[in-house]
PyMOL commands that place a pseudoatom at each C-alpha (Angstrom):
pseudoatom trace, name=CA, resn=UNK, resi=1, chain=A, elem=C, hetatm=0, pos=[126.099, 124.627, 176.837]
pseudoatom trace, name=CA, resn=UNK, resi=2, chain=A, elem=C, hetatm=0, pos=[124.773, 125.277, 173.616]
pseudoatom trace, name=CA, resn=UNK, resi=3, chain=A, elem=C, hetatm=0, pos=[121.049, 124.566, 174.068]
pseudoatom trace, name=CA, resn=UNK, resi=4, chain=A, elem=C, hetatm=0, pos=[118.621, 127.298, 173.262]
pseudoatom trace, name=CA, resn=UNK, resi=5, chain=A, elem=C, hetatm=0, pos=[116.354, 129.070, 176.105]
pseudoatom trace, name=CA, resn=UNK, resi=6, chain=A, elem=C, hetatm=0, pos=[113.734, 128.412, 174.168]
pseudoatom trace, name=CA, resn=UNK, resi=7, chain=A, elem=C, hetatm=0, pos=[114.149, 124.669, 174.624]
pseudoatom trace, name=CA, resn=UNK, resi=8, chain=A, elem=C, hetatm=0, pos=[115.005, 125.044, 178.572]
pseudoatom trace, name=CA, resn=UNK, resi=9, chain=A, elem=C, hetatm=0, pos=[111.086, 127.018, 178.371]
pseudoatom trace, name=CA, resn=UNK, resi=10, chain=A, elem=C, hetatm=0, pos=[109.595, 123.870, 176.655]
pseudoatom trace, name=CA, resn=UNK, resi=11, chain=A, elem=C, hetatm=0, pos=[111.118, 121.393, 178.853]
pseudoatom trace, name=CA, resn=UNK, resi=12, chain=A, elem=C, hetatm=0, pos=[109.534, 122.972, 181.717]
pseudoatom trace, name=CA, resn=UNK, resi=13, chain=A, elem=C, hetatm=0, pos=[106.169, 123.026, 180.202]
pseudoatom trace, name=CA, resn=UNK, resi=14, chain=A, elem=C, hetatm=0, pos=[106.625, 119.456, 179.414]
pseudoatom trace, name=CA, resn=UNK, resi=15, chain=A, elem=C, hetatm=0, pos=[108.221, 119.269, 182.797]
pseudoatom trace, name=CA, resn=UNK, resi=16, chain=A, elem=C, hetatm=0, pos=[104.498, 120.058, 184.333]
pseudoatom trace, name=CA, resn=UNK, resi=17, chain=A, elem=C, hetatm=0, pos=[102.922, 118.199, 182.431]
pseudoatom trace, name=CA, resn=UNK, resi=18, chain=A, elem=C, hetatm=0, pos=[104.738, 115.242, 183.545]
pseudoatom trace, name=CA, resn=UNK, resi=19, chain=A, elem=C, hetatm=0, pos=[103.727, 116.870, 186.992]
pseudoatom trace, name=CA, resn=UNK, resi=20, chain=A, elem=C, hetatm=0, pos=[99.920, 116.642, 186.090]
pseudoatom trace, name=CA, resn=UNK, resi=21, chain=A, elem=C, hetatm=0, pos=[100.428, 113.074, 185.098]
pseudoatom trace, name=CA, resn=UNK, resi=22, chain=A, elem=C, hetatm=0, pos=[101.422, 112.085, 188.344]
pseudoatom trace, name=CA, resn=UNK, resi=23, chain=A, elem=C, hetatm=0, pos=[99.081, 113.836, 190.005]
pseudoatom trace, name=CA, resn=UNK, resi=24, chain=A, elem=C, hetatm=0, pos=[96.353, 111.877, 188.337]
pseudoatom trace, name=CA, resn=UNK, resi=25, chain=A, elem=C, hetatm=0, pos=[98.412, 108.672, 187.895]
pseudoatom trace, name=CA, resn=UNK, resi=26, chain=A, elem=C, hetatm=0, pos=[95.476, 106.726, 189.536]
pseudoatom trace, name=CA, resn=UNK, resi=27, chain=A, elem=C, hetatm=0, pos=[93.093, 107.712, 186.789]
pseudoatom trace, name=CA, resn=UNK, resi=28, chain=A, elem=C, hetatm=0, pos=[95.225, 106.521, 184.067]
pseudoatom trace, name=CA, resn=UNK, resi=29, chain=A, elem=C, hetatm=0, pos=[94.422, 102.875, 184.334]
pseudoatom trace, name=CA, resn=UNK, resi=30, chain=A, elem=C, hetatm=0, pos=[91.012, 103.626, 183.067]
pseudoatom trace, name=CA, resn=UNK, resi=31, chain=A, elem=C, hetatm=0, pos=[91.733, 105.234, 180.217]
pseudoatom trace, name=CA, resn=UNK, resi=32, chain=A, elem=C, hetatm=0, pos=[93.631, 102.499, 178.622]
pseudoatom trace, name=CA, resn=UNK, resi=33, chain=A, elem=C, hetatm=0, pos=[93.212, 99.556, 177.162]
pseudoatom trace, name=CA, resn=UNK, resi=34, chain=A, elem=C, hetatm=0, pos=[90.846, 97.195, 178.521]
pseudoatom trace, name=CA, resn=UNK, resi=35, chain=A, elem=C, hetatm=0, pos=[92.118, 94.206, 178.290]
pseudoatom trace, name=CA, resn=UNK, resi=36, chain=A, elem=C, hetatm=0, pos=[96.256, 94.892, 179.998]
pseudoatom trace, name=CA, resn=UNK, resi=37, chain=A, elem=C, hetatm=0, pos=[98.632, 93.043, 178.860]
pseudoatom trace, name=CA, resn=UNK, resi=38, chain=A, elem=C, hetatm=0, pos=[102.304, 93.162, 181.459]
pseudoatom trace, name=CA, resn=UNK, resi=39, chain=A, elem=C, hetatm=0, pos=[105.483, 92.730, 179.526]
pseudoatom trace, name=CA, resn=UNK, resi=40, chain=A, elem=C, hetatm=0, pos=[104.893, 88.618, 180.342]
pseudoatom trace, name=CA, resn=UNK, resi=41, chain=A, elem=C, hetatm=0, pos=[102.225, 88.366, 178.648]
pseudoatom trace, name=CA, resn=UNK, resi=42, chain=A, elem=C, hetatm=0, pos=[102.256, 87.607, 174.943]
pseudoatom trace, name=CA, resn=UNK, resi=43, chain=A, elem=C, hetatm=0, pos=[102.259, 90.465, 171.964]
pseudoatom trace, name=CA, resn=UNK, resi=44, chain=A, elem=C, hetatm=0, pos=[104.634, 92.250, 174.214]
pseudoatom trace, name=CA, resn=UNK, resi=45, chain=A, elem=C, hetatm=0, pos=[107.671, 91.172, 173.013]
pseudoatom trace, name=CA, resn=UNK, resi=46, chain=A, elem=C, hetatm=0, pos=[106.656, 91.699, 168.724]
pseudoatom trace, name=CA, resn=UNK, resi=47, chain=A, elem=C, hetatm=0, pos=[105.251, 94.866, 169.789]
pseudoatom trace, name=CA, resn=UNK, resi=48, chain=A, elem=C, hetatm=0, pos=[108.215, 95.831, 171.699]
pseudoatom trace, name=CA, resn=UNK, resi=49, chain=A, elem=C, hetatm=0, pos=[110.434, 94.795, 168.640]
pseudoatom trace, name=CA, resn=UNK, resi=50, chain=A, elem=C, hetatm=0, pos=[108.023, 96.502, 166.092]
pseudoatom trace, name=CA, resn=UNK, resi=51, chain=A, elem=C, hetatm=0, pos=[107.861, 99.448, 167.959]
pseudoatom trace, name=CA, resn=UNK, resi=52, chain=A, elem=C, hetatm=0, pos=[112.226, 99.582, 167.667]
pseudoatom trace, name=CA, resn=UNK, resi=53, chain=A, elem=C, hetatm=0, pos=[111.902, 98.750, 164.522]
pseudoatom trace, name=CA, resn=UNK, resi=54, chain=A, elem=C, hetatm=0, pos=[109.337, 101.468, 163.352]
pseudoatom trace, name=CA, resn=UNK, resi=55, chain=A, elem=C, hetatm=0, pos=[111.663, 104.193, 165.010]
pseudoatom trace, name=CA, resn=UNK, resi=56, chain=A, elem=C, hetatm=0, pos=[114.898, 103.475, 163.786]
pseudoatom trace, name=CA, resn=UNK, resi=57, chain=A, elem=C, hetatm=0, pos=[113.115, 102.981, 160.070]
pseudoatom trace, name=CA, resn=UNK, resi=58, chain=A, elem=C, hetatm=0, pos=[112.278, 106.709, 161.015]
pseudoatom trace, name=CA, resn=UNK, resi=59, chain=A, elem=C, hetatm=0, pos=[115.673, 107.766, 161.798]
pseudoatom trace, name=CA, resn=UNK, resi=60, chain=A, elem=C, hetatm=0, pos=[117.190, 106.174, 158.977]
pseudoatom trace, name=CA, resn=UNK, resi=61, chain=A, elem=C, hetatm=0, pos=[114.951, 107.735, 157.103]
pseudoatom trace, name=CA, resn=UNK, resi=62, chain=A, elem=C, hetatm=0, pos=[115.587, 111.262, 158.295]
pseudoatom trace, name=CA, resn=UNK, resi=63, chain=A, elem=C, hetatm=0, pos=[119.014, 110.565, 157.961]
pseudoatom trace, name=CA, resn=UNK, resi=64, chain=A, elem=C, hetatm=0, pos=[119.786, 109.851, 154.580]
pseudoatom trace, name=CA, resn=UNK, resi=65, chain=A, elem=C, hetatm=0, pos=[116.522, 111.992, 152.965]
pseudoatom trace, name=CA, resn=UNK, resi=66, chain=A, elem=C, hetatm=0, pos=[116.687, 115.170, 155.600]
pseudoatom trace, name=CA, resn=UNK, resi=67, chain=A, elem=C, hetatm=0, pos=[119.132, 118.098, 153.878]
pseudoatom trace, name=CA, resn=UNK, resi=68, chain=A, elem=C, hetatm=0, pos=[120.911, 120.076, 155.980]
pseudoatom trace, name=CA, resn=UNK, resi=69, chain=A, elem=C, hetatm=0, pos=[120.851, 124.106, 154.785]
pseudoatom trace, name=CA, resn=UNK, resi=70, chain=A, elem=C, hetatm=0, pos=[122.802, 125.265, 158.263]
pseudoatom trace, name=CA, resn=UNK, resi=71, chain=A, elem=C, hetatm=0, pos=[125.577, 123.565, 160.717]
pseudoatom trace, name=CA, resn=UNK, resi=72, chain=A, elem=C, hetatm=0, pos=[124.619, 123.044, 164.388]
pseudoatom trace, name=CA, resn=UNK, resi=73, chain=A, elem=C, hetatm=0, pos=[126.747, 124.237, 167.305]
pseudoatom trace, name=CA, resn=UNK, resi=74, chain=A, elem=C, hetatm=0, pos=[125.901, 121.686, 169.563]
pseudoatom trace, name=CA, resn=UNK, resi=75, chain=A, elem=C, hetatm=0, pos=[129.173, 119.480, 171.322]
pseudoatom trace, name=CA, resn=UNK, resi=76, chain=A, elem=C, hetatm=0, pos=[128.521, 115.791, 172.171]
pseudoatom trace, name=CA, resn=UNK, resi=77, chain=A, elem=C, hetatm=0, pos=[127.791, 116.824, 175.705]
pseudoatom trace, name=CA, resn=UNK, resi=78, chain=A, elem=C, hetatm=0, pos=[124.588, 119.124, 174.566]
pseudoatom trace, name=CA, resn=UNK, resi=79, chain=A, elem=C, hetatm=0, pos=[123.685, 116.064, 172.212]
pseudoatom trace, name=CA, resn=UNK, resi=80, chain=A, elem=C, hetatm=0, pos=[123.526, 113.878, 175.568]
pseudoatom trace, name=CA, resn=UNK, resi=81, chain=A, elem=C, hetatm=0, pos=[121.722, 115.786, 177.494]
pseudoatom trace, name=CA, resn=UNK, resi=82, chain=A, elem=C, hetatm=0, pos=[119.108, 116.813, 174.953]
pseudoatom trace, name=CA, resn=UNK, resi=83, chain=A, elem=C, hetatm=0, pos=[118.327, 113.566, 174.109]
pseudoatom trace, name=CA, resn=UNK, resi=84, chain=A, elem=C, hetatm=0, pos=[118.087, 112.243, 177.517]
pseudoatom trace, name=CA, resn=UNK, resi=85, chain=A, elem=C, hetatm=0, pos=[116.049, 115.198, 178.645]
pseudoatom trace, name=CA, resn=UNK, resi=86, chain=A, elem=C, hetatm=0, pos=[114.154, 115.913, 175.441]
pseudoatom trace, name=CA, resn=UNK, resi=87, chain=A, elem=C, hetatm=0, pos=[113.541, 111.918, 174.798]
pseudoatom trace, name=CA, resn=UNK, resi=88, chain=A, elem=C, hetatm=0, pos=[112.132, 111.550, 178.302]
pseudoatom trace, name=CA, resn=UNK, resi=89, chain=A, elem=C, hetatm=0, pos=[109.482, 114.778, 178.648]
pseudoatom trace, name=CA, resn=UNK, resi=90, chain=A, elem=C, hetatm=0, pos=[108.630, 115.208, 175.702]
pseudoatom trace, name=CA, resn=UNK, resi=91, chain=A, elem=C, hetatm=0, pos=[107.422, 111.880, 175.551]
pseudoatom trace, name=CA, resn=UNK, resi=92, chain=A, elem=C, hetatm=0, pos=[105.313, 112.391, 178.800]
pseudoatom trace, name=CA, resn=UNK, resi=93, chain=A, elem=C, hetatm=0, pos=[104.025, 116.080, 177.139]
pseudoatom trace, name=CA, resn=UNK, resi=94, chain=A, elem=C, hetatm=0, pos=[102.997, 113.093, 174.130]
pseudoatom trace, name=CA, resn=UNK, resi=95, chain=A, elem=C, hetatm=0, pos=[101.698, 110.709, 176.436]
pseudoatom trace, name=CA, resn=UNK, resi=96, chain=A, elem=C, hetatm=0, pos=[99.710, 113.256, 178.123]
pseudoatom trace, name=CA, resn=UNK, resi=97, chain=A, elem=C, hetatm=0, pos=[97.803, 114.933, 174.975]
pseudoatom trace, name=CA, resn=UNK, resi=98, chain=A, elem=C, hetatm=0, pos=[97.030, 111.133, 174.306]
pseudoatom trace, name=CA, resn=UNK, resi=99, chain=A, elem=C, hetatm=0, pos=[95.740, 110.648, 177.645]
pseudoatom trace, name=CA, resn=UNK, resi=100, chain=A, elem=C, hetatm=0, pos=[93.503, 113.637, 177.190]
pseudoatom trace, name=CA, resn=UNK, resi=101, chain=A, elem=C, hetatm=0, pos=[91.879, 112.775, 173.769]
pseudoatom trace, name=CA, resn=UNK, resi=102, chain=A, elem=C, hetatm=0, pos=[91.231, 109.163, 175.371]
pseudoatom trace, name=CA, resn=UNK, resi=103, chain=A, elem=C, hetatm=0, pos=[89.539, 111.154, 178.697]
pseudoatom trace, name=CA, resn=UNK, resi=104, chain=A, elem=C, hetatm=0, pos=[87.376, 113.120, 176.030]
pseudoatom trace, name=CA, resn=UNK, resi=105, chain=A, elem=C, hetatm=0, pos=[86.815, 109.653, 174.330]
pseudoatom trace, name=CA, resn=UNK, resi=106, chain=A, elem=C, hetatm=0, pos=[85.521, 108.881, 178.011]
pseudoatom trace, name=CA, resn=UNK, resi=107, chain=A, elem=C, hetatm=0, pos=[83.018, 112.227, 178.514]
pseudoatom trace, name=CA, resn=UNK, resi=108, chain=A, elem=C, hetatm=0, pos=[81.500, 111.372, 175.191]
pseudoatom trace, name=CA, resn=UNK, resi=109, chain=A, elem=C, hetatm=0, pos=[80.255, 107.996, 176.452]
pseudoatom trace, name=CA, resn=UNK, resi=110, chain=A, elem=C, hetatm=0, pos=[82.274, 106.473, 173.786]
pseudoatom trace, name=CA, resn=UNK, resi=111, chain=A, elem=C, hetatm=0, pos=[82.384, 102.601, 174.404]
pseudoatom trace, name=CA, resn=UNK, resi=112, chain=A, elem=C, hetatm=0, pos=[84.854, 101.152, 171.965]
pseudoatom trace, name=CA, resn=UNK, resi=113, chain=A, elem=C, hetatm=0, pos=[88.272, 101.062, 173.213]
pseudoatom trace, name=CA, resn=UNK, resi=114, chain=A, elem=C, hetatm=0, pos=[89.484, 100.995, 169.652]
pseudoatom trace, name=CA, resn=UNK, resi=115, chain=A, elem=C, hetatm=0, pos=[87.744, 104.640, 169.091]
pseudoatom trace, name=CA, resn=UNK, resi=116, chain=A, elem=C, hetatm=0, pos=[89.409, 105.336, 172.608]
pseudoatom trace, name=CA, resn=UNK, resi=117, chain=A, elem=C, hetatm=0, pos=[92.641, 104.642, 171.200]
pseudoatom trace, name=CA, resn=UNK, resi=118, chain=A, elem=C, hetatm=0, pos=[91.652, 106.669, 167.778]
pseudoatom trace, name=CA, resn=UNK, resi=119, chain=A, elem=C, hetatm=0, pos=[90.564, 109.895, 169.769]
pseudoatom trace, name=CA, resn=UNK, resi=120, chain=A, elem=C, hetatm=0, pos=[93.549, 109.644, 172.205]
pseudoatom trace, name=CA, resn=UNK, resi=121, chain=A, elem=C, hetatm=0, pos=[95.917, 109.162, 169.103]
pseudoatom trace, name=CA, resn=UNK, resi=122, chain=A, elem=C, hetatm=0, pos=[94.164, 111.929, 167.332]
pseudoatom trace, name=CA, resn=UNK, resi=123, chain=A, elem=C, hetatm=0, pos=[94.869, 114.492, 170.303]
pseudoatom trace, name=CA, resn=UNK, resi=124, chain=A, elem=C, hetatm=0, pos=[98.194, 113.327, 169.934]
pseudoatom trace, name=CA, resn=UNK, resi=125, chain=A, elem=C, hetatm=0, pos=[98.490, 113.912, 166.489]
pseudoatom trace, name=CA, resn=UNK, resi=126, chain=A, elem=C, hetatm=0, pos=[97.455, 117.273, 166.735]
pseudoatom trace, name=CA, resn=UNK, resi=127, chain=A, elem=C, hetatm=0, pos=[99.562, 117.916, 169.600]
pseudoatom trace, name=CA, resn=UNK, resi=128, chain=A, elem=C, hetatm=0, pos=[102.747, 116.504, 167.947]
pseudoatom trace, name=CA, resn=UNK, resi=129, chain=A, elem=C, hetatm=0, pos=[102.085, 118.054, 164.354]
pseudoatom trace, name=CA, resn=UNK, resi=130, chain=A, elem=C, hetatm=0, pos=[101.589, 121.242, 165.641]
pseudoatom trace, name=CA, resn=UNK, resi=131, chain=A, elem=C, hetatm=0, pos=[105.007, 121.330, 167.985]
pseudoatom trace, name=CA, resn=UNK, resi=132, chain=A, elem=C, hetatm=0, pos=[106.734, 120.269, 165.526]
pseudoatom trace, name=CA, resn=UNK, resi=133, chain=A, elem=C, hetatm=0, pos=[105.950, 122.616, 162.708]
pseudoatom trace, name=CA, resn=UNK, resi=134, chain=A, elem=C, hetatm=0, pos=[105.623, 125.682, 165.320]
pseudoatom trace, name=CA, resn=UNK, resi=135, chain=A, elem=C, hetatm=0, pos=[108.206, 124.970, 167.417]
pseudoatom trace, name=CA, resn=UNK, resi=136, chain=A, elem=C, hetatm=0, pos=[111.228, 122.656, 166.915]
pseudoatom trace, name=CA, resn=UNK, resi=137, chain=A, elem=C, hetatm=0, pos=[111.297, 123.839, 162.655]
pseudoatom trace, name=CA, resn=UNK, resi=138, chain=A, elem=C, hetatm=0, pos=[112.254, 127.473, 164.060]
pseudoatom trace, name=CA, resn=UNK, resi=139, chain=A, elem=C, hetatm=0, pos=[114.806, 125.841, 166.676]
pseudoatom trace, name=CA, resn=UNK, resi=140, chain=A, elem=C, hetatm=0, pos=[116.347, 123.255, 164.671]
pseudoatom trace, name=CA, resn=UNK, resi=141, chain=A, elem=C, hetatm=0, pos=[119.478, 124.312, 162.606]
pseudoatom trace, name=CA, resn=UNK, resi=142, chain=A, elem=C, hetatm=0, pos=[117.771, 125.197, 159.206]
pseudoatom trace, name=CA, resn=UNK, resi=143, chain=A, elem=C, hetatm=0, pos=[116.706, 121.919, 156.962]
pseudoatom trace, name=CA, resn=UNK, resi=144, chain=A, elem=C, hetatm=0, pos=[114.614, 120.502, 154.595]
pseudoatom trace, name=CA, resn=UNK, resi=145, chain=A, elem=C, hetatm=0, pos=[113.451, 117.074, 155.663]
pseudoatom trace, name=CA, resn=UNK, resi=146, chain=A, elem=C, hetatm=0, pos=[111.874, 115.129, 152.724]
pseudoatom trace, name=CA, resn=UNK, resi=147, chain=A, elem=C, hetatm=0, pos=[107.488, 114.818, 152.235]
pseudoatom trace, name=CA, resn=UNK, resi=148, chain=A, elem=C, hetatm=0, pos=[107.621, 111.307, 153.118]
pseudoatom trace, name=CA, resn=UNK, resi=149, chain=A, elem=C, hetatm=0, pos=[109.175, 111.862, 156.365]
pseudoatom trace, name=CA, resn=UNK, resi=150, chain=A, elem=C, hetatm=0, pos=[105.379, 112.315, 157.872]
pseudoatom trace, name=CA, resn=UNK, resi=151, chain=A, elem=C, hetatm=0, pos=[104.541, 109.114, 156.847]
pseudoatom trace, name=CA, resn=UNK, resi=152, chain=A, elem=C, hetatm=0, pos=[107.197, 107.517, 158.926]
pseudoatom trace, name=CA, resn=UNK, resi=153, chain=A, elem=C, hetatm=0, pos=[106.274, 109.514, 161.932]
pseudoatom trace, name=CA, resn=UNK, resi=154, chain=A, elem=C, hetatm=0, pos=[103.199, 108.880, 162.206]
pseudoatom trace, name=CA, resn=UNK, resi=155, chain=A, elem=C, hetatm=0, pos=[103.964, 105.277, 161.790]
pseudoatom trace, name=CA, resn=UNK, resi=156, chain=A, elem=C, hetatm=0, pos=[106.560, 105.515, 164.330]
pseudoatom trace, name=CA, resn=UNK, resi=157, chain=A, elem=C, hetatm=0, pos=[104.241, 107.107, 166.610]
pseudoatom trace, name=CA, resn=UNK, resi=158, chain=A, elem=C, hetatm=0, pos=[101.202, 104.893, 165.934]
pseudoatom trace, name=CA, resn=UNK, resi=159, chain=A, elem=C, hetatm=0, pos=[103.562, 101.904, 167.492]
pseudoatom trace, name=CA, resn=UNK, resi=160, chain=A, elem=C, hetatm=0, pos=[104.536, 104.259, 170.240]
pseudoatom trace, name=CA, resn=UNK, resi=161, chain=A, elem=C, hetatm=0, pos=[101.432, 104.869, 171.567]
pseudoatom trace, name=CA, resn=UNK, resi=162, chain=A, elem=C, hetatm=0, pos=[100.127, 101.595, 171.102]
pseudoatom trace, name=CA, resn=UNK, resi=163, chain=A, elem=C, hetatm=0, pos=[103.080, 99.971, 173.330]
pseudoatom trace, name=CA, resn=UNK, resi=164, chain=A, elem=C, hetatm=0, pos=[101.898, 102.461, 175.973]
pseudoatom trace, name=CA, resn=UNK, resi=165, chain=A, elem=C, hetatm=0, pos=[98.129, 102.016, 175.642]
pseudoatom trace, name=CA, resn=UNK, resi=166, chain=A, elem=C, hetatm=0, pos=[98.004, 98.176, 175.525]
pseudoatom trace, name=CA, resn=UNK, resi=167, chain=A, elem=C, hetatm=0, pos=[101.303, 97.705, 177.510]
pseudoatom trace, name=CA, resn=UNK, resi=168, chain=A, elem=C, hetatm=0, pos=[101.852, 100.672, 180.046]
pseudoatom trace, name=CA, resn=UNK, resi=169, chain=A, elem=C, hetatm=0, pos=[104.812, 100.221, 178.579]
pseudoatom trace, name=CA, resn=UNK, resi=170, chain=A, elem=C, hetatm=0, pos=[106.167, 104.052, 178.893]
pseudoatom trace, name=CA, resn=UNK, resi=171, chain=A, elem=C, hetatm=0, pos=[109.676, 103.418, 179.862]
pseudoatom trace, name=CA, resn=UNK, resi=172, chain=A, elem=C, hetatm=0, pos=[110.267, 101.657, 176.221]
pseudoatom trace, name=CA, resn=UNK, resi=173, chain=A, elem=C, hetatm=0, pos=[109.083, 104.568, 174.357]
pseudoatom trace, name=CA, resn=UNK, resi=174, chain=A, elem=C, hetatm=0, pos=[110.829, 106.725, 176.504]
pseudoatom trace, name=CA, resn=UNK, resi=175, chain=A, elem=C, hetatm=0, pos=[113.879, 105.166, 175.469]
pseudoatom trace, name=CA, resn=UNK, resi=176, chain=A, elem=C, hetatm=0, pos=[112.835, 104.588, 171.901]
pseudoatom trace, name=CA, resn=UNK, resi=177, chain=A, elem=C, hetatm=0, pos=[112.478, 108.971, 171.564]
pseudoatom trace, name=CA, resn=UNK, resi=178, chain=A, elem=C, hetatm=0, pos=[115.603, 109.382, 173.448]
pseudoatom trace, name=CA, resn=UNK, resi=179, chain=A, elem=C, hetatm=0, pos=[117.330, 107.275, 170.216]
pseudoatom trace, name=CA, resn=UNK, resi=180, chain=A, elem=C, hetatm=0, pos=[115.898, 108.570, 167.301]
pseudoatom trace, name=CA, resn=UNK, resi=181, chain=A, elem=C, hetatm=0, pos=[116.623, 112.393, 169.136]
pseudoatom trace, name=CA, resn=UNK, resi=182, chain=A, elem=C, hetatm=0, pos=[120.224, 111.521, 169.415]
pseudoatom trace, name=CA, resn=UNK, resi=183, chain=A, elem=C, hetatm=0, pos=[120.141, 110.278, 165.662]
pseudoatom trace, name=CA, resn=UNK, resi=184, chain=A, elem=C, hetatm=0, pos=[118.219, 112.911, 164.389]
pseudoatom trace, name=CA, resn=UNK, resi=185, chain=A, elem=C, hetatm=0, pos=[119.990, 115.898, 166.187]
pseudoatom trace, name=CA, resn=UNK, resi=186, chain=A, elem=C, hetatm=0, pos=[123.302, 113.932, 166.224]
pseudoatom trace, name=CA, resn=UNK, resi=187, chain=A, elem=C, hetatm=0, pos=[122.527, 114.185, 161.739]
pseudoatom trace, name=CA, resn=UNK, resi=188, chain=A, elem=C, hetatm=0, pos=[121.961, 118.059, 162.019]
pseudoatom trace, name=CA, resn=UNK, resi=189, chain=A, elem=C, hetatm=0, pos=[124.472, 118.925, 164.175]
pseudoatom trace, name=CA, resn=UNK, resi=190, chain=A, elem=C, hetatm=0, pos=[127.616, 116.896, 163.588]
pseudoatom trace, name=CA, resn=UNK, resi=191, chain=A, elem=C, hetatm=0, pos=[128.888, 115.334, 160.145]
pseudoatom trace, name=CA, resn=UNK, resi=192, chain=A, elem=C, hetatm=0, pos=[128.451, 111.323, 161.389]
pseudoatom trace, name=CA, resn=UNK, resi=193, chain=A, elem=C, hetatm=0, pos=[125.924, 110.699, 158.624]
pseudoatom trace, name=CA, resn=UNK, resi=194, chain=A, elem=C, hetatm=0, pos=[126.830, 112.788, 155.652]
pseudoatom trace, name=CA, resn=UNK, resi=195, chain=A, elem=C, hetatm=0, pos=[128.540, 109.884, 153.345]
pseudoatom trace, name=CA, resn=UNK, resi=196, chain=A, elem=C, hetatm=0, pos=[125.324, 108.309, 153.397]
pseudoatom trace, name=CA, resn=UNK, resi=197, chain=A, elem=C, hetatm=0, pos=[122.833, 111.038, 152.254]
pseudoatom trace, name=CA, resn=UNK, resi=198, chain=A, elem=C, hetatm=0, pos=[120.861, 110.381, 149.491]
pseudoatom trace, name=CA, resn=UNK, resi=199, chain=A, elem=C, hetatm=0, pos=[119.972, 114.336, 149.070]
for i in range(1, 199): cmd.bond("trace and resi %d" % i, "trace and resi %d" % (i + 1))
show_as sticks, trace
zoom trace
């Protein structure tokens, strides 16, 4: 298997951090969104559908704007099982730094859940920027991904963590990261997408 200790080290960081979150699962309720919403109830579905629709703009994106300076070595069977195990905890590592900036939100008395939502997104933000340009750009087989790519991102993840704080709906944005990492490492690794580069 092709996949680089380095990733095996993160996983298991996330891996705790998953950990944590169960630990405390009872406490999550009231950090969230006041006013829950199940998957009945209605908003679900257009979020649902605007959350798919925000992450595949984001891997189409990456796609056809991201150039590729080195190959990958991965086979279709590292591809698999990084995006199933990648999609799934880094999502919870996300999940949790959101959790934490909405907790802060909560020791600073703030009352508005929408400046709940803002701190907890901001923590994730930070989190997220920061692995990404520390961690996965020395990890990644070598490319240039274009300046706009940010923009869809964030977008991307603004829907993400919405779905989870207004929804509890984690298993959809679990699923949503595990796509757009098979898309997205599938484009740096193997030659799928190359006809269709605009760079």
């Amino acid at each position: 298997m092709a996949i680089e200790i380095q990733i095996w080290l993160y996983w298991l960081v996330c891996l705790l951090a998953a950990v944590l979150l169960m630990v405390t699962r009872q406490k999550i309720p009231g950090l969230l969104s006041p006013q829950l919403e199940t998957t009945e109830q209605s908003g679900y579905l257009r979020s649902v559908l605007l959350g798919w629709a925000f992450t595949g703009l984001a891997a189409i994106n990456y796609i056809l704007l991201t150039h590729k300076e080195t190959p990958g070595t991965y086979q279709l069977t590292d591809l698999g099982v990084f995006s199933l195990v990648n999609g799934t905890l880094e999502q919870l590592m996300f999940v949790f730094w959101f959790l934490l900036g909405c907790w802060l939100g909560k020791q600073l008395n703030v009352q508005s859940p929408w400046k709940i939502f803002g701190l907890g997104f901001l923590s994730y933000s930070l989190y997220s920027g920061a692995i990404h340009a520390l961690f996965w750009v020395n990890v990644l087989p070598k490319h240039q991904p274009a300046l706009i790519m940010p923009v869809f991102l964030l977008i991307m993840s603004l829907g993400w963590m919405w779905l989870f704080w207004r929804y509890r709906a984690l298993g959809s944005i679990i699923t949503m990261h595990i796509m757009i990492d098979f898309l997205t490492l599938g484009h740096l690794h193997f030659p799928w997408f190359e006809s269709y580069q605009f760079v």
